[in-house]
C-alpha positions as a printed Julia matrix, in Angstrom:
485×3 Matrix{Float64}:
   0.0     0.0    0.0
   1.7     3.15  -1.1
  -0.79    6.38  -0.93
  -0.22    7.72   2.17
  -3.77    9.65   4.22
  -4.37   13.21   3.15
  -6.95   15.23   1.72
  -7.06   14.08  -1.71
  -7.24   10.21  -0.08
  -9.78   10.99   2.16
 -12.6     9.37   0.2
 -11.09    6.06   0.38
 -11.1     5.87   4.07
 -14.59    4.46   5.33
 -16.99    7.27   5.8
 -17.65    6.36   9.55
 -13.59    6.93  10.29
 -13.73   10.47   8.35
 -12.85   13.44  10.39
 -15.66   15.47  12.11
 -14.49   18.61  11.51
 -11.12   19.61   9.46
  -9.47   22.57  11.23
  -9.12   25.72   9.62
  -8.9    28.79  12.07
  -6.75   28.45  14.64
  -7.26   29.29  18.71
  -4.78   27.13  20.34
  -1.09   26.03  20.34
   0.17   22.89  21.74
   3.69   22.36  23.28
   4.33   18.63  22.68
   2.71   16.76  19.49
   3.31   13.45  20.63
   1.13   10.4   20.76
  -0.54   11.49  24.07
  -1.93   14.69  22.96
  -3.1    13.14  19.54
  -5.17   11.02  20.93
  -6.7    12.88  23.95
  -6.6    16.38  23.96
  -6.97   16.69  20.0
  -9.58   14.22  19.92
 -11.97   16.05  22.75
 -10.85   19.17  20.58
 -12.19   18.43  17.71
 -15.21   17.12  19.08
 -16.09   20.3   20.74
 -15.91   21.44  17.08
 -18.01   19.23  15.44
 -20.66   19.95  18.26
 -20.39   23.87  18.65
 -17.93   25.05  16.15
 -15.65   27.96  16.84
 -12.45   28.64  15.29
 -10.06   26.1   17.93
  -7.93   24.37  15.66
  -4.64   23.23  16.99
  -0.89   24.59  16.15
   1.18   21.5   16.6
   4.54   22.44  18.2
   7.35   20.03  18.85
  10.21   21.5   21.0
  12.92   18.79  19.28
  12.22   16.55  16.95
  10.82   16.78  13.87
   9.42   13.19  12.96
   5.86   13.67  13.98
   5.51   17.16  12.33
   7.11   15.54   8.94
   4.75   13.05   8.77
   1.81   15.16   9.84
   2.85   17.58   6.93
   3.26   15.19   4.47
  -0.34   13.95   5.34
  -1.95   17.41   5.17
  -1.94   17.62   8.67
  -4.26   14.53   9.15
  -3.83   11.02  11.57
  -5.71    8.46  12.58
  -6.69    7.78  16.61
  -7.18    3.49  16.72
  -8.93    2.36  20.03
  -8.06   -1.09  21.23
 -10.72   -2.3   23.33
 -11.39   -6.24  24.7
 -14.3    -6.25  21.8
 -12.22   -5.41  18.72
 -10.9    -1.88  17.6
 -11.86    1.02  15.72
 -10.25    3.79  14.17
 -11.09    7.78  13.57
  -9.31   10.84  11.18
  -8.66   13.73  13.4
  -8.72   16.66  11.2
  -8.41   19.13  14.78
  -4.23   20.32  13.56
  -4.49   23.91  11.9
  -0.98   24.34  11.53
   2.45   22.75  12.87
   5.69   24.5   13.6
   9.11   23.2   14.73
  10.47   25.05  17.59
  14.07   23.75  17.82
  14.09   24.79  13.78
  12.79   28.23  14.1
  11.57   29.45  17.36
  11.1    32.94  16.5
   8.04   31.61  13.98
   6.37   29.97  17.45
   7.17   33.12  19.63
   5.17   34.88  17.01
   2.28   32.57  17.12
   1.91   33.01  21.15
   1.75   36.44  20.37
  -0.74   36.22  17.58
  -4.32   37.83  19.27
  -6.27   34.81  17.68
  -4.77   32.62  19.96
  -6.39   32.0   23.12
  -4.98   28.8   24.95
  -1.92   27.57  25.1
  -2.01   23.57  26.15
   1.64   21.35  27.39
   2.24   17.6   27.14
   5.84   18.08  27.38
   6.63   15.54  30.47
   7.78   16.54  33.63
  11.44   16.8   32.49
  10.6    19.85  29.87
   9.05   22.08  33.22
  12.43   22.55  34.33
  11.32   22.06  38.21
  13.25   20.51  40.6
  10.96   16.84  41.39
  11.65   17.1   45.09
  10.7    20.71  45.86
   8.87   21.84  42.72
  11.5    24.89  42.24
  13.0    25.76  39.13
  16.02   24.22  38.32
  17.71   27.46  36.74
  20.26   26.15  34.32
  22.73   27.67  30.96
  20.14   27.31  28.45
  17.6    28.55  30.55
  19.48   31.32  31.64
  20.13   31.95  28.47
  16.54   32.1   27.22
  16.53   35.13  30.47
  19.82   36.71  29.81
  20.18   36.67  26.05
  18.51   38.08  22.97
  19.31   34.46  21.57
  16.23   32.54  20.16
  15.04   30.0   23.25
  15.99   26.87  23.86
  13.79   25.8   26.63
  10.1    25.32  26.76
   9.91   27.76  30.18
  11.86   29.91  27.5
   9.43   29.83  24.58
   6.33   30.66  27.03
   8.05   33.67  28.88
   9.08   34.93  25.2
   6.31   34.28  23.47
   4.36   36.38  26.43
   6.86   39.31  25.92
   5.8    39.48  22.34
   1.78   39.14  23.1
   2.18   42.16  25.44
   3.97   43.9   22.78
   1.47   43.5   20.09
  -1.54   43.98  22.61
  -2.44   40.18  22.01
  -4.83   40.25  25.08
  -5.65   37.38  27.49
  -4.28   34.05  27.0
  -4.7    30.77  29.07
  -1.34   28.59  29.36
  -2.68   25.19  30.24
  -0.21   21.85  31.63
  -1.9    18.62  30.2
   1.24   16.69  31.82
   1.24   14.63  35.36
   2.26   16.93  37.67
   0.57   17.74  41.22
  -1.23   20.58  40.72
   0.45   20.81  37.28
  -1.82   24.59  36.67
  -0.35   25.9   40.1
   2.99   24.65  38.98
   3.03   26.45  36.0
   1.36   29.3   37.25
   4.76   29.39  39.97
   6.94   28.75  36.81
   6.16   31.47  35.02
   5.74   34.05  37.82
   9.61   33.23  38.62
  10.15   33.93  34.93
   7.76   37.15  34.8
   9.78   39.38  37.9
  13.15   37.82  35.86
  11.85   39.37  32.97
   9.63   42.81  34.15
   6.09   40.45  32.97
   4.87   40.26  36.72
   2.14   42.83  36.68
   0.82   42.11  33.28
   0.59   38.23  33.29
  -1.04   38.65  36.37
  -3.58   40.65  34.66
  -3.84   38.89  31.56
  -2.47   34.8   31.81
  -4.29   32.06  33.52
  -3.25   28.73  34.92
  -6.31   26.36  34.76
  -4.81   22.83  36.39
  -6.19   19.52  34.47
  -6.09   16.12  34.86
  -5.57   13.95  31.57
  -6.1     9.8   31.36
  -6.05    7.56  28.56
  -3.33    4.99  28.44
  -1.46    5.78  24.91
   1.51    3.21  24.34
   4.29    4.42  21.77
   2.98    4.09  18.0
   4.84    0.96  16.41
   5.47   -1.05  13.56
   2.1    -3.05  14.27
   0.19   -0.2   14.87
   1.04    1.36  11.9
   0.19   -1.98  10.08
  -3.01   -2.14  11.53
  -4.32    1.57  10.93
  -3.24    0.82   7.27
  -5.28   -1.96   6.53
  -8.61   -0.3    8.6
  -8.45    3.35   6.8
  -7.31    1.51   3.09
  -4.38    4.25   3.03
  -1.14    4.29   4.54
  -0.99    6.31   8.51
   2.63    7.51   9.72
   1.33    9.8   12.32
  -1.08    6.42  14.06
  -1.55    6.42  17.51
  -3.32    3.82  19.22
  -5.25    3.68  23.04
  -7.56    2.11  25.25
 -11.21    3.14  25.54
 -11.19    4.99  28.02
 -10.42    8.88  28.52
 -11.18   11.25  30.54
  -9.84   15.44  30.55
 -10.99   16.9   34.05
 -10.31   21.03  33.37
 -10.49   23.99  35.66
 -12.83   26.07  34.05
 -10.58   29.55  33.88
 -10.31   30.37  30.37
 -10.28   34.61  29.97
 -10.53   34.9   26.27
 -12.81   31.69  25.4
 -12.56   27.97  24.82
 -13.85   25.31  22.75
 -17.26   23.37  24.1
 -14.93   20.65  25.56
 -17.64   19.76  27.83
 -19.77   18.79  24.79
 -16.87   16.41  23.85
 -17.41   14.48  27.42
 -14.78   16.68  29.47
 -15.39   17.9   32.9
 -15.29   21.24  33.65
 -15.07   22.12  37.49
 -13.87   25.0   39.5
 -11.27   22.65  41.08
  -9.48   19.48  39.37
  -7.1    18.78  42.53
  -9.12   15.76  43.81
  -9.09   14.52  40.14
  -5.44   14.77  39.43
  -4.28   13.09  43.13
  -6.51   10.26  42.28
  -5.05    9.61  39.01
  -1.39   10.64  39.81
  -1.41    8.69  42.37
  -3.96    6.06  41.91
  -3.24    5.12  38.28
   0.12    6.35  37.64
   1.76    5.15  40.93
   0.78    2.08  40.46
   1.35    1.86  36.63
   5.1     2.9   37.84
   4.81    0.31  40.04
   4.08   -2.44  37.68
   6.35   -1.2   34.86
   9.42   -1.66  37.67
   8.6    -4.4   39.31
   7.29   -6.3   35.67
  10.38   -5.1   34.15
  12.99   -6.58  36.52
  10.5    -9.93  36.34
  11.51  -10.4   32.64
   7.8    -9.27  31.61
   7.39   -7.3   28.34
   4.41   -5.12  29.01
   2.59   -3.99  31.91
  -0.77   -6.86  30.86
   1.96   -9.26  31.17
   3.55   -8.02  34.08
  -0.3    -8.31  35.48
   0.09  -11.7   35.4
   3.27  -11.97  37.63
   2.27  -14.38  40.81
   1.4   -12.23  43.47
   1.52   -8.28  41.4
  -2.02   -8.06  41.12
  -3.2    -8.9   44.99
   0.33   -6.32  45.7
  -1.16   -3.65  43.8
  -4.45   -4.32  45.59
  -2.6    -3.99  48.8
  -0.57   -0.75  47.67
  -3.61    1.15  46.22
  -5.66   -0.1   50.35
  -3.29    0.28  52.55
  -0.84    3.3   51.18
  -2.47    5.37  48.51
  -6.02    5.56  49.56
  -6.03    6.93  53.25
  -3.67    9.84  51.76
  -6.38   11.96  50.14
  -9.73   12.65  49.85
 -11.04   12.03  46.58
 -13.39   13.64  43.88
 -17.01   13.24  45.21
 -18.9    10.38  44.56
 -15.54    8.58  43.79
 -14.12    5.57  45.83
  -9.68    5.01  45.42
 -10.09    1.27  46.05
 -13.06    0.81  43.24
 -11.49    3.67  40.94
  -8.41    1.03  41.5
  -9.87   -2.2   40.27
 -10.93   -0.12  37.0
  -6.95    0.82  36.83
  -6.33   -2.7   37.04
  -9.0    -3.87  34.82
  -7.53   -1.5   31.94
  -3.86   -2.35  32.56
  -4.83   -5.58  31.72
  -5.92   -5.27  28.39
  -3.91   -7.26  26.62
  -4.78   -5.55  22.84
  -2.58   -2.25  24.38
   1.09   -3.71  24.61
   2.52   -0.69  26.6
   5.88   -1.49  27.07
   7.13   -1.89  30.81
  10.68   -0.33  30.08
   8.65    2.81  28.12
   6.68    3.69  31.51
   9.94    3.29  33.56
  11.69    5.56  31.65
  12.42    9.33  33.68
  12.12    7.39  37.25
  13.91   10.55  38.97
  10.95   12.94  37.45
   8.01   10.19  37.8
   8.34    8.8   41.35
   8.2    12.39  43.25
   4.98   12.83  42.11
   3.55    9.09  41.7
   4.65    7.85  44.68
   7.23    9.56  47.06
   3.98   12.03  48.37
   1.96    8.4   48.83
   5.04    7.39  50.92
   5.12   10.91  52.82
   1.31   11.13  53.87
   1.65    7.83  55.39
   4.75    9.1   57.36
   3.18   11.9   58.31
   0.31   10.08  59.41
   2.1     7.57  61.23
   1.64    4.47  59.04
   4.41    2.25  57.62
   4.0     3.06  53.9
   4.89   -0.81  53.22
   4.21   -0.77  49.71
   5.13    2.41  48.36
   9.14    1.51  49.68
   8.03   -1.95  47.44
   7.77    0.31  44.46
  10.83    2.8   45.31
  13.08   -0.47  45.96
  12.23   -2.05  42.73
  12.88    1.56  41.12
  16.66    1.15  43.22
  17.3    -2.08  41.43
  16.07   -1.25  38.55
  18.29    1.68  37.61
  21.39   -0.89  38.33
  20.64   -2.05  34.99
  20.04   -6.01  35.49
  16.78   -7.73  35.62
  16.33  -10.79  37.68
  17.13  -12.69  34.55
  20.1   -10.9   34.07
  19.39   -9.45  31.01
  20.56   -5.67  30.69
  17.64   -3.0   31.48
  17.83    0.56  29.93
  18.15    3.48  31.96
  16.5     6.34  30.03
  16.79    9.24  33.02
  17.75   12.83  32.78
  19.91   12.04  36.0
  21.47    8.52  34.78
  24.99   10.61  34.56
  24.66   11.02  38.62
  22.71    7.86  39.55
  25.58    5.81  37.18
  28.04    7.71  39.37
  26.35    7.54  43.29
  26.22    3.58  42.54
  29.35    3.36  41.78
  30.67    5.13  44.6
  28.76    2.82  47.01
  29.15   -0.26  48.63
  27.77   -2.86  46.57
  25.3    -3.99  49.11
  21.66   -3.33  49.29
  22.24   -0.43  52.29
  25.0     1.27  50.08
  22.54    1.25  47.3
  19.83    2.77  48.87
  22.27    5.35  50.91
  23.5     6.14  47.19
  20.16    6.96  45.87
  18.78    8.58  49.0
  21.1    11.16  48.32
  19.49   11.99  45.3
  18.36   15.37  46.87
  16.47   16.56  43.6
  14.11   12.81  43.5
  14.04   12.51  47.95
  13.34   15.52  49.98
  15.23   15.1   53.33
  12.36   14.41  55.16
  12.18   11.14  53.34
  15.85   10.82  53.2
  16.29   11.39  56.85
  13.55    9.09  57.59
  14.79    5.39  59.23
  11.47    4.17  59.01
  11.49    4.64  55.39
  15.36    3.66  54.88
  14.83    0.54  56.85
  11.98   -0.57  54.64
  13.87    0.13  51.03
  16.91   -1.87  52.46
  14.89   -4.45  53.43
  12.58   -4.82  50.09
  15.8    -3.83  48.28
  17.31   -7.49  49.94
  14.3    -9.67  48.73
  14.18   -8.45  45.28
  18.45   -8.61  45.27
  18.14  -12.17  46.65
  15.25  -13.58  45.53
  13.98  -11.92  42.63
  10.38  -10.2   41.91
   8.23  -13.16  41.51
   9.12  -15.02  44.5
   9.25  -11.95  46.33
   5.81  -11.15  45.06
   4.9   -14.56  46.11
   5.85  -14.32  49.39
   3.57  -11.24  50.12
  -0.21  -12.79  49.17
């Protein structure tokens, strides 16, 4: 099959996968066109569309690479959204991408565009790496390229850059309000940028009018979107009858919980199925912690057990009844959640979806950026149940497995990756360090950007990672696992 998806191919996809709306105006940029974003927030997007119209297309930006944006260009901006479900699967054209820039290639063109008045919202899924925020205390981490972005009349480098500048230009060309909106996992990911970009705005004489002019709604995002491969690619092909190099693939489910704090407009997102609410908080502690935690959780502990993805790391002796026992005992008396929701049922629904086999997301793809991940997933789990007075039992299960992970060697002794913006400086604390599992978890306790000290200080909490860290070094994840049911 050689014609590749695009306008002039359109009428040999099946009507019933034809896009609802194709974009033309355009009201919002997006920071990070990866899989994620493609199919959540651009699906809901152009849903609100096709229901109430309005001029919200979608500017595509991606910070670094250009792969997605080549193949989106070459296909006239089009992709395809498959759904794996236990049933069967199904596929959709999202037509919701107006235009698509490159920022590493020419960030003056996307400074431009923030400052363009017909652009209201600004929306992130840039990971937690790209915030620039230190994981442990949420303060920026103010390094040379950011600095620069501050300092320099250079063209930015840095994401924090590109909003800050992009800002500077809106104010010069009167653009009026804007909304900057984080679609990634971080606590309170809307006060987090909101802090991020007040640093930036007294660094850069911005404080009084992005005050007056910038919100920060916070949102919570879910759908489980595993990286687009060879076989999804196939498989898009032979439902749409053309050729799809921009497929992305995901589960049924999806949800997009958003503070509703938009000063110049928004699409009808609640007429695609979102929630709107005045506060998302409860939503995004459940899910961060609830269904990320533990999908960090599996991915570690599946991945050292020789297990592929996280369906078959499901089936590990013993995982399921220990994630049972994680989400009880440690995650759920840490927070109150949404109304109307209960963390232990919300829980059995995470498990039910992680083990769907039709999704295949990768156990060493979810473990990747451990340092950035765990802070948020599960180190806060660990600390309310200090702070309470509980033995967080299970969240030090995940942490260890995360410790012996990042040696490199699963139980098998096959070699593990470590994909980490601090491998460098784990690599080198483990090698300083005894060999033994108290040197290791000394080593990585001193990580004092992933462990605030009043979980490194903690001998409650050291005690319990040495001795999990023993088990798993001795006798592996499933008979460890075992041992626990």
């Amino acid at each position: 099959m050689s014609d590749l998806l695009g306008l002039n191919t359109l009428n040999r996809v099946p009507a019933a996968s034809r896009p609802r709306v194709i974009a033309a105006g355009a009201g919002i940029v997006h920071l990070g066109v990866g899989a994620f974003h493609r199919a959540h927030q651009a699906v809901f997007t152009e849903d609100a569309m096709a229901a109430a119209g309005g001029d919200w297309g979608i500017v595509g930006v991606a910070p670094r690479s250009t792969a997605v944006v080549d193949a989106l260009r070459a296909q006239d901006r089009l992709f395809s959204v498959s759904t794996y479900g236990p049933a069967g699967r199904s596929v959709r054209v999202i037509g919701a991408f107006a235009g698509l820039r490159h920022a590493a290639a020419d960030p003056d063109a996307v400074v431009a565009l923030l400052a363009d008045p017909a652009i209201k919202i600004v929306t992130l899924t840039v990971t937690e790496k790209a915030y620039r925020l230190d994981p442990a205390t949420g303060r920026l981490l103010l390094d040379d390229e950011l600095r620069g972005d501050l300092e320099t009349d250079r063209p930015p480098h840095t994401v924090p850059g590109l909003l800050i500048r992009g800002l500077i230009a809106r104010r010069r060309a009167d653009g009026g309000p804007i909304a900057l909106v984080s679609c990634d996992n971080l606590p309170a990911n809307g006060h987090r940028l909101r802090g991020l970009l007040d640093y930036l705005a007294a660094a850069t004489s911005m404080t009084g009018w992005v005050a007056a002019n910038v919100t920060f709604p916070g949102t919570m995002v879910d759908r489980i979107v595993p990286a687009t491969t060879a076989e999804t690619l196939a498989l898009a092909a032979a439902d749409l009858g053309v050729r799809d190099e921009a497929a992305v693939h995901g589960e049924p489910y999806s949800v997009w919980v958003i503070e509703d704090d938009f000063p110049a407009g928004r699409p009808a997102w609640e007429r695609a199925g979102a929630v709107l609410t005045g506060d998302p908080r409860p939503w995004e502690r459940l899910k961060l912690r609830t269904l990320n935690g533990v999908h960090s959780a599996i991915a570690y502990l599946g991945a050292l057990a020789g297990r592929e993805t996280i369906a078959d790391a499901l089936r590990v002796r013993g995982m399921t009844a220990t994630m049972r026992r994680f989400i009880a005992e440690d995650i759920a008396p840490g927070f109150e959640p949404p109304p109307t929701v209960n963390t232990i049922e919300y829980g059995e629904e995470v498990l039910d979806r992680f083990a769907n086999p039709a999704i295949g997301h990768r156990t060493v793809q979810v473990a990747m950026d451990g340092s950035q991940k765990l802070p948020q997933r599960v180190l806060h789990t660990i600390l309310d149940r200090r702070r309470a007075g509980g033995t967080p039992r299970w969240g030090t299960l995940v942490v260890a497995a995360w410790m012996r992970y990042v040696q490199g060697t699963a139980d098998d002794g096959r070699d593990l990756p470590l994909d980490d913006p601090l491998a460098d400086r784990i690599r080198a604390r483990l090698a300083a360090a005894p060999a033994t599992p108290a040197g290791v978890v000394d080593a990585l306790l001193g990580l004092d950007t992933v462990f605030a000290p009043e979980l490194a200080c903690d001998d409650t909490v050291r005690q319990l990672l040495v001795d999990w860290l023993t088990e798993l070094e001795k006798h592996g994840v499933e008979r460890t696992l075992a041992g626990t049911s």
